[in-house]
C-alpha positions in Angstrom: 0.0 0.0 0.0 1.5 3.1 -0.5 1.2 6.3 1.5 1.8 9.9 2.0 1.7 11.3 4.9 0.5 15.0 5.6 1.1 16.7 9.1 3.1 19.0 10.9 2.9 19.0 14.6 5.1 17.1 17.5 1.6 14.9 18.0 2.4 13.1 14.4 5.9 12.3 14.9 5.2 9.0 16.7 2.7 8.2 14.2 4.9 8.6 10.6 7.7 7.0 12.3 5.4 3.8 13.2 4.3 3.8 9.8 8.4 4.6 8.3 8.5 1.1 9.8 5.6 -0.6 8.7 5.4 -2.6 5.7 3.5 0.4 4.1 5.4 2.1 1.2 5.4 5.7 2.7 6.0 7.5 -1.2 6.3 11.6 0.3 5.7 13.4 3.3 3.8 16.6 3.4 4.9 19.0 5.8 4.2 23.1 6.8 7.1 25.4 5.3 10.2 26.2 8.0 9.2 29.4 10.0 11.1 31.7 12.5 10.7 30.8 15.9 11.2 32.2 19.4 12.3 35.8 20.3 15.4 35.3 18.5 13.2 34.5 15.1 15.6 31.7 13.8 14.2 29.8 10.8 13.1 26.3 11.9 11.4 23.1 10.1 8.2 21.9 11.3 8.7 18.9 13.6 7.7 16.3 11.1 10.7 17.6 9.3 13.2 17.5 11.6 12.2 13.9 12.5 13.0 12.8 9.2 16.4 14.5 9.5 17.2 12.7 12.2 15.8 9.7 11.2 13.6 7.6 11.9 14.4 5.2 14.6 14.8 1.6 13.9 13.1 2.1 10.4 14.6 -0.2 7.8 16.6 1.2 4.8 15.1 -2.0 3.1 11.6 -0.1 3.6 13.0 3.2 3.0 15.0 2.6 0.9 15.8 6.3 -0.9 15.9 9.6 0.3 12.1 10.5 1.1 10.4 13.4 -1.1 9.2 16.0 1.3 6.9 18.8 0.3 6.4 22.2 2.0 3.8 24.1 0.1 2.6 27.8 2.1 -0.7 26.4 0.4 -1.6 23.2 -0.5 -4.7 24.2 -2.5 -2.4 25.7 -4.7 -2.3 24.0 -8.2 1.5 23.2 -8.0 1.5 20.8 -4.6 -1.4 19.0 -6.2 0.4 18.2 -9.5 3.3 16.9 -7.2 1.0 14.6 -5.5 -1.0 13.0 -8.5 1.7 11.1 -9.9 2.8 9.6 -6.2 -0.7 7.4 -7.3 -1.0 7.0 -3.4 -3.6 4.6 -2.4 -3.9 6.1 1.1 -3.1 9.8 2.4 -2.7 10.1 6.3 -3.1 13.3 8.1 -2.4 14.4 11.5 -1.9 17.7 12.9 -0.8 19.5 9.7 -3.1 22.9 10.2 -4.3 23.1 6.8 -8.1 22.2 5.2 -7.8 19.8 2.7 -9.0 20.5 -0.8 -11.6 18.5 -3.0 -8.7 18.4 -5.7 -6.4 16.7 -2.8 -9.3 14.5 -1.4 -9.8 12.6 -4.7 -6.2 11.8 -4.7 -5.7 8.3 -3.0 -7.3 5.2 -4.4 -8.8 3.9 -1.3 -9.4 6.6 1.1 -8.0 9.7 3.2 -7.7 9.6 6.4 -7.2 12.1 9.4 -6.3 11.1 13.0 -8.0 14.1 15.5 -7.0 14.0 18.8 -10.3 13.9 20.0 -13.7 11.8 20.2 -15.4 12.6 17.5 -17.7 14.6 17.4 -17.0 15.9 20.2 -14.3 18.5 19.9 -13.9 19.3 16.2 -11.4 21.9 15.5 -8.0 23.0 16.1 -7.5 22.7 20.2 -9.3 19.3 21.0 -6.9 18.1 24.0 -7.1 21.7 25.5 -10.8 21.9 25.3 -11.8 18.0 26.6 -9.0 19.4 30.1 -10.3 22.4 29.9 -14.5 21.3 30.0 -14.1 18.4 32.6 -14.4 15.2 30.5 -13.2 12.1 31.7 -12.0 10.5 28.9 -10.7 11.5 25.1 -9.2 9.2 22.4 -7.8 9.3 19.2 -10.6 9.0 16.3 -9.8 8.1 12.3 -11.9 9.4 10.3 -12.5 9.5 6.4 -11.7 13.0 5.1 -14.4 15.2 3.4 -14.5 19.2 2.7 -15.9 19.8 5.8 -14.4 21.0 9.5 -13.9 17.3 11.3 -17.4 16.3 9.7 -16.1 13.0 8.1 -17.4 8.7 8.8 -15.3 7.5 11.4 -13.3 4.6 11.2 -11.8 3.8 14.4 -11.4 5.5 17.5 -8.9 4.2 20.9 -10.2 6.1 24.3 -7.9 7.1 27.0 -8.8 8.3 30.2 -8.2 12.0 31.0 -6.3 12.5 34.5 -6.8 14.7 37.3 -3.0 16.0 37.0 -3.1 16.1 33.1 -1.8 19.1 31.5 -2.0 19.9 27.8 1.2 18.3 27.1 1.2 15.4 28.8 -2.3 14.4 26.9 -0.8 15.8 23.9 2.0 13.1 24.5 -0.1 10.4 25.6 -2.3 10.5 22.8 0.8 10.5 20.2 1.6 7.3 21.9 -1.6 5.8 20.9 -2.2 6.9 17.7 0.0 4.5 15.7 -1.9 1.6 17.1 -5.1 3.0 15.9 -3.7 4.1 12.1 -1.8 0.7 11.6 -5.4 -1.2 12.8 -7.3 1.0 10.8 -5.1 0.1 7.3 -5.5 -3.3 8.3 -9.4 -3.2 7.8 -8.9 -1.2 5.3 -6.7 -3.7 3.3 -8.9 -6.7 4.3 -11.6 -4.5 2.6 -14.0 -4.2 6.4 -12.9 -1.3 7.3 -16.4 0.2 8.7 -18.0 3.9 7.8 -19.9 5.1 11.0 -21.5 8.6 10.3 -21.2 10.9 12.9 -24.2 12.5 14.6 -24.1 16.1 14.1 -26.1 16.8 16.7 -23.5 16.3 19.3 -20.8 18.0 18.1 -18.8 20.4 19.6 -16.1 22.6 18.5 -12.8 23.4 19.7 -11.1 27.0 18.3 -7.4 27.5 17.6 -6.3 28.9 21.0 -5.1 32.5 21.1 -2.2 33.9 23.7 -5.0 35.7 24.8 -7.1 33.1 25.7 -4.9 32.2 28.9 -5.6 35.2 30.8 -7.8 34.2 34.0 -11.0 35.4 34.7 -11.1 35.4 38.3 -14.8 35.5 38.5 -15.5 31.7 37.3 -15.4 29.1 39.4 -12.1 27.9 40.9 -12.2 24.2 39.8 -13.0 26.0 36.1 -9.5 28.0 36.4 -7.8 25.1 37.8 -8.4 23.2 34.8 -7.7 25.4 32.3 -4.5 26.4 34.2 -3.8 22.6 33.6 -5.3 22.5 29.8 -3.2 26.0 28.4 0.5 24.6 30.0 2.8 24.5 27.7 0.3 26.6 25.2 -1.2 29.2 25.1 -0.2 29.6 29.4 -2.7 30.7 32.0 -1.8 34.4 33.2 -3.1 36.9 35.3 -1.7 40.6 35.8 -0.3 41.5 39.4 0.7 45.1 41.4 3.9 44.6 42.1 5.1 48.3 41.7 4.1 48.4 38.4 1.5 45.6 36.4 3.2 42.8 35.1 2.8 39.6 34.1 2.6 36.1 36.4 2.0 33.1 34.8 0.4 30.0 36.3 1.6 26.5 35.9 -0.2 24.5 38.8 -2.7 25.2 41.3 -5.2 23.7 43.7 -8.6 24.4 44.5 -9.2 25.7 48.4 -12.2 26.3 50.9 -11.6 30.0 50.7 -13.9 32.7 49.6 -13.5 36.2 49.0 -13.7 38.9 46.2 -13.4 37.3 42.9 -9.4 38.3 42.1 -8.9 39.4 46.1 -5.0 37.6 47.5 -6.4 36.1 50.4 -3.3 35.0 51.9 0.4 36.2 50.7 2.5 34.9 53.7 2.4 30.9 53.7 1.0 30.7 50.3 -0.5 32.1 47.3 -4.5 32.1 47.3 -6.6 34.0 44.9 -10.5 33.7 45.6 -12.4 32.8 42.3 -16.1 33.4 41.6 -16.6 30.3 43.8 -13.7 28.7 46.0 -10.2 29.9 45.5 -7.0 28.7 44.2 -3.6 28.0 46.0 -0.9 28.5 43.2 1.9 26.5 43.4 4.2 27.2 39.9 4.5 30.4 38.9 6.8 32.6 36.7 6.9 36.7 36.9 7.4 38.5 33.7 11.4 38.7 33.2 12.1 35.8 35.7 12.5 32.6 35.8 9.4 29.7 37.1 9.8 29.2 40.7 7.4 27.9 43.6 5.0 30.5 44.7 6.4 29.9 48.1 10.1 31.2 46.9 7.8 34.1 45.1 6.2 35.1 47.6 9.7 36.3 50.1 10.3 38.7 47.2 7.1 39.7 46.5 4.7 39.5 49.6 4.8 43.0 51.0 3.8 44.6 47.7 1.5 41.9 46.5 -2.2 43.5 45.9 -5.1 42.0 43.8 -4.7 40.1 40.6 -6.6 41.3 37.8 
């Protein structure tokens, strides 16, 4: 069978390299164009890329066997990525995490079928930020689902799925990473039906879907009058990205960002620092929050505890 893969993000890594060393015939990899990164704006390739650079590990040169065509279109609706990809005559395309909407002209290519792995259970959680959102809301459980492409946002038959449960001390990136750990299982099982010709079609029911937006920086600021078990998990669902935050007095407003936190049987104004000598606690619209990781603008993440001797006396209300 061969294959091209199409994604971009760290989540897909695991995933191309299970299927590098498959007995699949991957033909090309489709990948985002290298970007400047971090303050410093250095030019980077898209982790998908760099995988490949390094290799993959333990994949046979037998299976490889040549150096592996990589595409980085800026569009790949644009004509010229989709005359690249015809005469690869793929009989699958896999995509995972690649940030792009798929075109009809692109959809028609492989013989048998596109598929997309979504980090989520479908259809719960279309969209761009699934793990954040399923932290984020309170649900137990998520999963990875395959799913036949069409032109529409996460909309497509489902294939397979694999459920995991969501723990109470999962962040964003350790579901991010535990789901990349599963989803080679459920893509290598998936071709399998598909080459025994029973790979099922199960419609989802629109009616339940939900939808998860790409996240914004802005997006981890707290809003101290919701509930404290609400900011607790969102504190959990934005670390690494996009980082819950809230603005602090400390001569001047700056910046403190949140890592960890635990929910408390205070109350007080929403925002109001009930306590600033043993430890940090914030009252929320209901409850409060004791923070434990934190990082001030322009230093480095300590404990709130080694915050708090520099920054007691001057601490006010968080906003």
């Amino acid at each position: 069978m061969r294959i091209v893969f199409i994604g971009a993000g760290e989540i897909g890594v695991p995933t191309l390299q299970a299927l590098l060393n498959s007995q699949y015939d991957v033909v090309a990899v489709v990948t985002q164009p290298d970007k400047p990164v971090g303050r410093a704006q250095l030019v980077e390739p898209p982790p998908i890329k760099k995988a490949l650079r390094g290799g993959a590990p333990n994949a046979s040169p037998a299976r490889t066997g040549r150096a592996l065509p990589i595409l980085q279109p800026a569009r790949i609706k644009d004509q010229k990525p989709i005359e690249e990809l015809q005469p690869l005559m793929p009989d699958v395309i896999v995509v995972m995490a690649y940030g792009q909407i798929l075109p009809r002209a692109v959809l028609e290519i492989p013989k048998i079928a596109c598929l997309n792995l979504h980090a989520s259970l479908l259809p719960r959680w279309r969209g761009a930020a699934p793990i954040q959102a399923a932290i984020a809301a309170g649900d137990r459980e998520t999963g990875i689902t395959v799913m036949y492409m069409d032109e529409g946002l996460d909309t497509g038959d489902i294939l397979l799925q694999r459920t995991i449960d969501i723990l109470s001390t999962d962040t964003g990136g350790s579901l991010h990473d535990r789901l990349a750990q599963i989803a080679p299982e459920v893509l290598l099982e998936s071709l399998e039906l598909l080459v025994k010709g029973i790979a099922p079609r199960i419609p989802q029911d629109n009616s339940l879907a939900t939808y998860a937006p790409k996240l914004k920086r802005e997006d981890g600021r707290i809003d101290w009058s919701e509930p404290a078990e609400m900011i607790e998990r969102k504190i959990r669902a934005f670390n690494p990205w996009p980082g819950a935050f809230m603005e602090i007095s400390t001569n001047g407003t700056r910046i403190l960002k949140i890592f960890s936190a635990t929910v408390v049987d205070f109350e007080g104004k929403p925002g109001e620092i009930l306590d600033n000598q043993h430890e940090l606690v914030i009252a929320a619209g209901t409850g409060a929050l004791s923070l434990h990781e934190v990082q001030l603008e322009g230093k480095r993440r300590m404990s709130s505890t080694e915050f708090l001797r520099g920054h007691a006396s001057i601490l006010r209300a968080a906003r």
